[in-house]
Each structure stands twice: as C-alpha cells, then as structure tokens.
N, C-alpha and C positions, 0 to 999 in steps of 0.2 A: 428250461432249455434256452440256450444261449441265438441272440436275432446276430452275431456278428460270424460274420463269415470264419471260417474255420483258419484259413490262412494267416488273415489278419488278428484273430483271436491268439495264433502260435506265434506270430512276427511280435505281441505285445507282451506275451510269456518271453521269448528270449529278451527284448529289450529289460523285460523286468530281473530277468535272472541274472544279465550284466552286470545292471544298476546292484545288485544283491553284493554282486562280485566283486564290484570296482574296490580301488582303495579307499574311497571315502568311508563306504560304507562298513567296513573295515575297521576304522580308526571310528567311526561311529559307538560300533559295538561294543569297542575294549571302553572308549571315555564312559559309555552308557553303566559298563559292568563294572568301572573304575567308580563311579559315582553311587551305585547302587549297594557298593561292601563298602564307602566312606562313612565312618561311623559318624564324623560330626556333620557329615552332609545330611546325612538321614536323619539326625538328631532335629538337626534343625529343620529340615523338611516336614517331619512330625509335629514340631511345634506352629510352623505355619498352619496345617491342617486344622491342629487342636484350633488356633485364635479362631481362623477364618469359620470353625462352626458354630463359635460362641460368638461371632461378629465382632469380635477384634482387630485392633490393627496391627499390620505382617508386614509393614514399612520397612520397619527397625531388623526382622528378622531377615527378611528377603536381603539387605542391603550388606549384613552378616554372611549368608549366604553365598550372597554376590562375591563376595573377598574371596572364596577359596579355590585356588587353583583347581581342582576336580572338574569346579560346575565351569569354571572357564573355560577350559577343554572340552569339555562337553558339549556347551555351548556352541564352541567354533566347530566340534564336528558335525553337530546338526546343522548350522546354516552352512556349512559345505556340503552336506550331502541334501541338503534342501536347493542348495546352485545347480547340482545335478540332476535333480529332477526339474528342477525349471527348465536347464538347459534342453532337455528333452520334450521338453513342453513343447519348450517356444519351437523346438526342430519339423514337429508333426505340427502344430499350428502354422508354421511358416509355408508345410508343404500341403495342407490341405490348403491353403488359401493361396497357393500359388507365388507368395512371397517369399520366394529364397535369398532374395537382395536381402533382406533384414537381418539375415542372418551374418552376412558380410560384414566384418569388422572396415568402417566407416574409412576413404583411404583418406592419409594425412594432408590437410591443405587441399581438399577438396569440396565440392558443392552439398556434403550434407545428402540429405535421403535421393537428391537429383540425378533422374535417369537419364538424361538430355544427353545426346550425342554431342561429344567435344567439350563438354561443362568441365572448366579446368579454374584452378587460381585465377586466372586474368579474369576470366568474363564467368559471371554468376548464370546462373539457370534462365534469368531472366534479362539480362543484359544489362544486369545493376553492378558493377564491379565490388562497390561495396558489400553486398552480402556476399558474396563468394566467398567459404571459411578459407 
C-alpha cells in the first residue's frame, strides 16, 4: 500500500504519462527499435557481450560500434529524453525547496544567482562593480 497521498500519487502518474507522450520519447522509441532490427548493430553488440564474459577487451569493438549512425541516433535520443526527465527533476526539486529562481534562465548581463533589489550591470550584489556579469 502506497504512504503517498492519492492526489500527488495521480499528479506523478500524469506527469509520467506526458513524459511517455512527449516527442522525445517518441523518437526514443523508433531510434531504440531502429537499433534493435540493425543487424550489424546487433552483430556487434553480441560480440561485445561474448569478449566482455571471456574478459576481453571491447575497446576496438565499441569504437566500431560507435561509427554507426543507428547507435548515434539512439544515443541522442536517450540523452534528450534523459533532458526531459532531468528537466522535471529539477521543476519538483525547485518547487519543493521553494527555489523557483533557479529555474529562471539567468537574465543577460546580470548579477548571476543575486536576488538584491536593484542588482544591475553597473553595481554587483556587493558593491564590487567588477563582479557584476
């Protein structure tokens, strides 16, 4: 039996069903299924396995690997759809800790994380002109 209140239990189900929904997750799935019917993707993926339980080295094979546009794409769709979930992280972390400035794309030619009333270009947080980005 679940200790999370029922509400926020469902607000974590939709968020998660978004995230399912979005387009990353999307272009995820085709690179994922793109990569899993590549026959020399697989090829070579097997042969890593074989080295790595004989304790071989998958240097030379990975690096193989690496070349082929399949696992490139792949690649980029997992660390987009890994952005998306960080994104989401950092959203509920920002808002349980009451930090929603962090979330704030930092303005240009300003003071950096400084909440100071009036904190502009000319005069820094601290009255050093020079740190002022």
């Amino acid at each position: 039996m679940s200790t999370i209140a029922p509400v926020i239990e469902e607000k974590a189900r939709l968020i998660g069903d978004m995230v399912t929904r979005s387009l990353e997750m999307s272009i995820f799935k085709q690179a994922e299924q793109d990569l899993s019917t590549h026959s020399e993707a697989q090829a070579l993926i097997g042969e890593i396995q074989t080295k790595q339980s004989n304790g071989g080295d998958v240097e030379d094979v990975l690096d193989r690997l690496e070349t082929l546009d399949v696992v490139r794409r792949f690649t980029i769709a997992q660390e987009n759809l890994s952005e998306v979930v960080s994104h989401v992280t950092k959203i509920l972390t920002a808002t349980l800790s009451d930090r929603l400035d962090i979330l704030a794309p930092e303005a240009e030619g300003g003071c950096g994380g400084c909440t100071a009333e009036g904190c502009d270009k000319a005069t820094s947080c601290d009255g050093n002109d020079s740190l002022c980005g």
